[in-house]
C-alpha positions in Angstrom: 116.5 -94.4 111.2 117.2 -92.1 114.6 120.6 -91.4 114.9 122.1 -89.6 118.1 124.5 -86.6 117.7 126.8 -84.7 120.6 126.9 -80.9 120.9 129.0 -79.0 123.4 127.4 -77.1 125.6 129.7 -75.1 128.1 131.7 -77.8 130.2 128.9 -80.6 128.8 127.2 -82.0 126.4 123.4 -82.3 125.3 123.3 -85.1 123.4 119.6 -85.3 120.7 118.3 -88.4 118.9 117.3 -87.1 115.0 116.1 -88.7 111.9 119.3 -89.7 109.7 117.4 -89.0 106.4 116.8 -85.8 107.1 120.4 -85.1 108.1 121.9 -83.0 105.0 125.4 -82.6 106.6 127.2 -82.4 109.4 130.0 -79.5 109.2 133.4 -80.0 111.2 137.1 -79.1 110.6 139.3 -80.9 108.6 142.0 -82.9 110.6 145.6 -81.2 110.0 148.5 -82.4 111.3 150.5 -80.3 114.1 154.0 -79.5 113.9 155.8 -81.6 116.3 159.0 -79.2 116.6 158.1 -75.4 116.3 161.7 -74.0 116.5 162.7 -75.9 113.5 159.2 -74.7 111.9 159.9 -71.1 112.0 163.1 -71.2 111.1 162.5 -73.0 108.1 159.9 -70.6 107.0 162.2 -67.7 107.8 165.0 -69.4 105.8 162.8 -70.3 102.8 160.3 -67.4 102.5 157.5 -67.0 99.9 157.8 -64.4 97.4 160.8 -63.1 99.8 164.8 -63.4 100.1 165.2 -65.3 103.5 165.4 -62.8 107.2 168.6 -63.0 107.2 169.3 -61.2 104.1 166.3 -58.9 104.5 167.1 -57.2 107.7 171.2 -55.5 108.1 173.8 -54.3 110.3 172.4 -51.5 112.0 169.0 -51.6 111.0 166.5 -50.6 114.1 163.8 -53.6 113.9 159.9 -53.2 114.6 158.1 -56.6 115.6 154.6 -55.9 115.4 152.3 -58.6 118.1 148.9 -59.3 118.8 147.4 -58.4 122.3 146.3 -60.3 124.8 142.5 -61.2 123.0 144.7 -62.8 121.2 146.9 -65.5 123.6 146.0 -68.5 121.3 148.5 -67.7 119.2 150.8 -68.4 121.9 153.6 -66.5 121.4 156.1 -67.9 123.8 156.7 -70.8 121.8 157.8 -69.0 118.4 159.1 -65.4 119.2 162.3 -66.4 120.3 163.5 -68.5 117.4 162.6 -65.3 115.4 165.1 -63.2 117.7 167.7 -65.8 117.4 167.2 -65.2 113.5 167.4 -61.7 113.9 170.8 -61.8 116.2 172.2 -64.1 113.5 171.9 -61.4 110.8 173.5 -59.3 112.7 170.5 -57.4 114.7 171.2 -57.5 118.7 168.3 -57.7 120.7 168.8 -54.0 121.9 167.4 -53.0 118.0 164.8 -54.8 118.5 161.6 -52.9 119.5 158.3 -55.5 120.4 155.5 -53.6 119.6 151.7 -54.7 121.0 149.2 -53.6 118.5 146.4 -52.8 120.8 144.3 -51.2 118.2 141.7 -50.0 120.5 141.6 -52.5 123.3 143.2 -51.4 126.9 146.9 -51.6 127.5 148.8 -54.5 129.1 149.8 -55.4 132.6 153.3 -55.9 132.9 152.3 -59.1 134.0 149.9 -59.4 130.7 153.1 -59.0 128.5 155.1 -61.9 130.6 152.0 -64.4 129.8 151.2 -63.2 126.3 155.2 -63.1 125.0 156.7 -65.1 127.2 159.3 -64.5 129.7 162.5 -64.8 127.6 161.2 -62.3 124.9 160.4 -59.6 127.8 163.7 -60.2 129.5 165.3 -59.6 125.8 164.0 -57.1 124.0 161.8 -53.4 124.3 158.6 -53.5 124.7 156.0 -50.7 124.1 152.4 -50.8 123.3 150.3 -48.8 120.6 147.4 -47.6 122.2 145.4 -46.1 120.0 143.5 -43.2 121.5 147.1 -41.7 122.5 147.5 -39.3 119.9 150.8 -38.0 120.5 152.1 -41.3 119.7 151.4 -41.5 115.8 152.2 -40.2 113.2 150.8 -39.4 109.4 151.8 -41.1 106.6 149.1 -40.6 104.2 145.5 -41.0 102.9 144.2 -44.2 101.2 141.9 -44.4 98.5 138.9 -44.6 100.0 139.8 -41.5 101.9 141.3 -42.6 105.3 144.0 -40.7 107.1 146.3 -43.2 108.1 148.2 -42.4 111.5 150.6 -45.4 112.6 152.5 -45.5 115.9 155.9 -43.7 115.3 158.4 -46.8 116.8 156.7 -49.0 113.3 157.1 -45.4 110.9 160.6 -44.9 112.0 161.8 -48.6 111.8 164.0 -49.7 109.1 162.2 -52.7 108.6 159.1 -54.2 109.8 157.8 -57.5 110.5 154.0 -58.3 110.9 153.4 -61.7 113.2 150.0 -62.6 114.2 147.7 -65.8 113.5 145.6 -66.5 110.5 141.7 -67.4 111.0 138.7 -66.4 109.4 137.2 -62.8 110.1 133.4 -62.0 109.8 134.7 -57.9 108.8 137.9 -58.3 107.4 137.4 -61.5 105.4 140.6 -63.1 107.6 142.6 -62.6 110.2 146.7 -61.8 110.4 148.8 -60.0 108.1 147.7 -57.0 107.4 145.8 -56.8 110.4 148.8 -56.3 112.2 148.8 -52.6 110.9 145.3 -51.7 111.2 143.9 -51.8 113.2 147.1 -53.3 115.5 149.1 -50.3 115.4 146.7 -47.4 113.9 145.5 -44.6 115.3 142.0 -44.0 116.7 140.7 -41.7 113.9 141.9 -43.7 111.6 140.8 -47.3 112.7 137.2 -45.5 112.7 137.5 -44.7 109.5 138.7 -47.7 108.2 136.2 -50.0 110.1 133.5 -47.4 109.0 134.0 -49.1 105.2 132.0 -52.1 107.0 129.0 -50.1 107.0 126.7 -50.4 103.6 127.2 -46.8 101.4 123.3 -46.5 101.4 122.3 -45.0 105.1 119.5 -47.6 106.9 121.3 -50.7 104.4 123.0 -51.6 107.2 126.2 -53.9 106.7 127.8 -53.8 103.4 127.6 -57.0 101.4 131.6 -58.0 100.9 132.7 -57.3 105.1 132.7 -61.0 106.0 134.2 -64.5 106.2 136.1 -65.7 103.6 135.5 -62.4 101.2 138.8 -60.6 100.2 138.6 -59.3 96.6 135.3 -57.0 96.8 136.1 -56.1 100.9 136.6 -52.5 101.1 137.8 -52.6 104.6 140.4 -55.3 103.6 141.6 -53.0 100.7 142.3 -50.1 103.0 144.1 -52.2 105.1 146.3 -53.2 102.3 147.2 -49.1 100.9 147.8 -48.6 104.4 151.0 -51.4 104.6 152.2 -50.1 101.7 153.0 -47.3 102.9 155.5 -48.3 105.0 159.0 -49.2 103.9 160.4 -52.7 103.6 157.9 -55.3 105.5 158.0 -58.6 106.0 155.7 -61.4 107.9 155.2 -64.4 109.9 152.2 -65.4 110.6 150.9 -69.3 111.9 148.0 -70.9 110.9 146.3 -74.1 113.5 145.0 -76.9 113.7 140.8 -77.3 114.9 142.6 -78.2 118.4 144.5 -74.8 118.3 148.0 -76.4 117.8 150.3 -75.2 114.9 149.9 -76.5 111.4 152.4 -74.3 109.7 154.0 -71.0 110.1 154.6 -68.2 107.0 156.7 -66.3 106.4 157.8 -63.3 103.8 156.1 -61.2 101.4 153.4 -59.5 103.6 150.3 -59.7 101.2 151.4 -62.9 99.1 152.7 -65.1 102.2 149.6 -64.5 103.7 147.6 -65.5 100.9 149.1 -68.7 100.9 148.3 -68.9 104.9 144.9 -67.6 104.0 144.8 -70.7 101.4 145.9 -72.9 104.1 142.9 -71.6 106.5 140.3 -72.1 103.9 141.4 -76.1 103.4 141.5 -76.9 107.2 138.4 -74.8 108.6 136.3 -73.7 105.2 134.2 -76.8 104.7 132.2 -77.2 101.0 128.2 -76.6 101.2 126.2 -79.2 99.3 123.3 -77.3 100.0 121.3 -74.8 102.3 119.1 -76.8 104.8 115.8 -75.6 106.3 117.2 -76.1 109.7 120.7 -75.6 111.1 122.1 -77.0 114.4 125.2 -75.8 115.8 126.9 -75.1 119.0 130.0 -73.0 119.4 131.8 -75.9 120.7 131.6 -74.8 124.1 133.7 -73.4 126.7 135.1 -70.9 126.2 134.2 -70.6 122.9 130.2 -69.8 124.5 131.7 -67.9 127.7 129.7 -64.9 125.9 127.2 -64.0 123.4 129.9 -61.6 122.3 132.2 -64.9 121.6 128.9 -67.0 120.5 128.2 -64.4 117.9 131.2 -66.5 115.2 128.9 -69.7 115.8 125.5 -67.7 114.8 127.3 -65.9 111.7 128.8 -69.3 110.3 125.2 -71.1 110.7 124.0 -68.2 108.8 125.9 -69.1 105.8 124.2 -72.5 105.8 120.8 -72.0 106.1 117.8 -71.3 103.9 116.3 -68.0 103.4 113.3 -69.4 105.0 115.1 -71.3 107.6 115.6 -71.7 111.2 118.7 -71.2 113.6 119.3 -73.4 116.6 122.3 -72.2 118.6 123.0 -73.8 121.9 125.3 -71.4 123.8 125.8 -71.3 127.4 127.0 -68.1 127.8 127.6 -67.9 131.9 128.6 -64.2 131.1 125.9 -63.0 128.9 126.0 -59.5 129.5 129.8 -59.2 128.8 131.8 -57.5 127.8 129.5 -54.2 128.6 130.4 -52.5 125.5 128.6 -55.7 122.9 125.7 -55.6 125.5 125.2 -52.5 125.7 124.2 -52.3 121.8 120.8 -54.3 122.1 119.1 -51.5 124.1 118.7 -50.0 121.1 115.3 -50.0 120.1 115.7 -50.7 116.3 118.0 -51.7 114.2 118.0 -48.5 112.4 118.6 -46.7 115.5 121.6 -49.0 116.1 122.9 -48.4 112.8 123.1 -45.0 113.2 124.3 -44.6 116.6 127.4 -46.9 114.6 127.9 -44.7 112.0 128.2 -41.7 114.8 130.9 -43.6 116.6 132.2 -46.8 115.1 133.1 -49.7 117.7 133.6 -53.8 116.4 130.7 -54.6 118.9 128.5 -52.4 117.3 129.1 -53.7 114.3 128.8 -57.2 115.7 125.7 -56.5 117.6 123.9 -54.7 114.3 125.0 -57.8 112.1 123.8 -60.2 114.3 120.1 -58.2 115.0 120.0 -57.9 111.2 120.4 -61.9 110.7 117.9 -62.8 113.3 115.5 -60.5 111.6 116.1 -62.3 108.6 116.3 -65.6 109.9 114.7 -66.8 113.4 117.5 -67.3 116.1 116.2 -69.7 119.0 119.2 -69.9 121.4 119.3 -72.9 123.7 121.1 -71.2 126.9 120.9 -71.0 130.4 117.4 -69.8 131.9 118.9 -66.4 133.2 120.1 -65.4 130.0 116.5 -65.3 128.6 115.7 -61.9 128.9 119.3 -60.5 127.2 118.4 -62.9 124.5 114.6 -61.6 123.9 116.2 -58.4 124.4 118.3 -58.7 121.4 115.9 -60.0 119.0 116.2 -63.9 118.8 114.2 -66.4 120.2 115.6 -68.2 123.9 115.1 -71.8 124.9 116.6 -73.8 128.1 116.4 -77.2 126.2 117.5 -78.6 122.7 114.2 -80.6 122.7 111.9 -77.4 123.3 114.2 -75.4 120.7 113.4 -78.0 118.0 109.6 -77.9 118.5 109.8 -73.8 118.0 111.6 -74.6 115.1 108.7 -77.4 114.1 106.5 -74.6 114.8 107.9 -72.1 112.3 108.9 -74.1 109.5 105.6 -75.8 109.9 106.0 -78.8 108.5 107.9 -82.1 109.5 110.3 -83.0 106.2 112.7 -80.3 106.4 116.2 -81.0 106.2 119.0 -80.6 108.8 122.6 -79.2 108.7 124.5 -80.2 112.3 128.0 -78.0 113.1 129.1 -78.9 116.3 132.4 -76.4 115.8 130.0 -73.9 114.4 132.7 -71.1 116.1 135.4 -72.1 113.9 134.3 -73.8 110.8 133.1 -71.9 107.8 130.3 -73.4 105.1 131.2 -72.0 101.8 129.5 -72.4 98.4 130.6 -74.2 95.7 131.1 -70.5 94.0 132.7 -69.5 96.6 
């Protein structure tokens, strides 16, 4: 029996009429309900911590408080809505606003606009409290607090070194490199220095030179993540830090904020992720569907890049990718781009091992997948020669995609996986 089934496609959808039997599953995000009064949300959290005594009796007269935020890549969170609760908690232990230092954990990306700040922390927050921003190729503004493990000099901005206490905000997803997103993220790379994030970041890379990515740097993968271990010496090396951090709905609205121990309250955030947006695998299928969800989730192949990595996970060895991504900016940002005019992917490997960037890595990971498995991107007719260029396989129709796919798989009884939110929704195995 045909069925038909809806992808996004930019501001539209393509709609394709497929065999039911051979559908093995469609993959979406669980429904979660949104909190309906966010004030009331935080300050719950901050009252009954995990693993934590409540804010109040955390932070104390005098102390000079550190509130690490994401940047501006970041606006989803939407900060405007929860920051000042958290002040109001602070003022009522006794911590004015004027010891209260906002600090925007650039990492590596460019500084803030003035105007940036107002839309990314809201209006109130600005008008309230300092504001500074940890860039992280300006040197003179870290400091060294010591080497991890793995052998990474940490250097962390001096206003989150000096504090008395610290606390880590940010939004929980899944992460393709770190394994997920939020808490400790907050420190590196949010307010690390530039050596040091490189470093760090580095631990991505496989230990045998021409391996390419190492095994444990992706979605979902915490205990065996070497990067994601780093990043956890590197908070403890701080003094006394705590954390809220708010984990969403598939629409992007707040399912629940938490808040306290930095590593064990954002377990139990991480936990929370994995039920809403880490859907079960009943198997691998021959052929996997999936669009990003569209705008903006495919503004770029930069962006579009979470929707080819999660269809990875769910198909066979000997499988076939169909990705329908609009991408009306292909070619940005320049510095993703910019990686496929590398010739090979060994050549790309090394020129990321020279100089460490997260599109590099991104760009190698994905060439290394569609060498693996065939990539045939459904996209506008423009984008066709980026998308040859970077190894994987360009279509301008669904219909002419599938009978590519026909073609490779050669045969007509293979099985189909659909994931029309393939940007945020995770397969994972059973052992998983």
């Amino acid at each position: 029996m045909l069925k038909e089934y809806a992808f996004s496609f930019g501001d539209k959808k393509i709609a394709v009429t497929l065999p039911e039997e051979q559908i093995l599953q469609v993959i979406a995000g669980k429904k979660a309900r949104a909190i309906t009064n966010v004030p009331a949300a935080v300050q719950s959290a901050l009252r009954q911590p995990i693993d934590s005594p409540p804010l109040q009796e955390v932070v104390q007269n005098g102390d000079k408080v550190a509130i690490i935020v994401s940047d501006i890549t970041r606006k989803w969170i939407n900060y405007p809505e929860f920051l000042p609760t958290l002040l109001d908690e602070l003022n009522h232990a006794g911590i004015p606003d004027s010891n209260i230092t906002l600090v925007v954990g650039l990492g590596s990306h460019r500084e803030h606009t003035d105007q940036e700040n107002l839309i990314t922390y809201g209006r109130e927050t600005a008008a309230r409290v300092q504001l500074v921003q940890s860039y992280a190729p300006a040197a003179a503004d870290f400091v060294y607090v010591g080497k991890t493990s793995a052998g990474v000099e940490t250097y962390l901005n001096q206003h989150i070194v000096t504090a008395d206490k610290v606390i880590l905000t940010g939004g929980i997803i899944y992460h393709s490199m770190a394994g997920f997103g939020g808490g400790r993220k907050a420190i590196m790379p949010g307010v690390a220095g530039y050596a040091s994030i490189q470093q760090n970041h580095s631990l991505c890379l496989n230990e045998v030179i021409g391996q390419g990515i190492h095994p444990y740097c992706a979605a979902g993968e915490l205990q065996r993540n070497p990067m994601h271990n780093d990043m956890l010496e590197m908070v403890s090396m701080l003094k006394q830090v705590f954390l809220l951090n708010a984990v969403f709905t598939p629409e992007g609205e707040f399912a629940r904020f938490v808040a306290g121990h930095w590593h064990t309250a954002w377990l139990e955030g991480c936990r929370l992720v994995r039920e809403i947006f880490g859907v079960p695998l009943k198997a691998k299928a021959d052929l996997v569907i999936a669009s990003a969800g569209g705008f903006p989730m495919d503004i770029n192949f930069y962006q579009a890049t979470k929707t080819t990595e999660n269809a990875f996970l769910a198909v066979k060895d000997d499988g076939v990718i169909i990705a329908l991504l609009e991408c009306r900016d292909i070619t940005e940002p320049p510095d993703f781009s910019g990686w496929f005019n590398y010739k090979s992917l060994y050549n790309r490997e090394m020129a990321l091992r020279k100089a460490f960037t997260v599109p590099g890595f991104t760009a190698l990971k994905t060439g290394l997948a569609a060498k693996k498995v065939p990539h045939i991107i459904v996209t506008l007719p423009q984008n066709k020669e980026f998308i040859e260029q970077a190894g994987l396989i360009a279509a301008t129709t669904l219909e002419e995609a599938i009978k590519i796919a026909e073609k490779i798989l050669d045969r007509r009884d293979y099985t189909i996986t659909l994931m029309p939110q393939g940007a945020n929704t995770v397969p994972v195995l059973p052992e998983q």
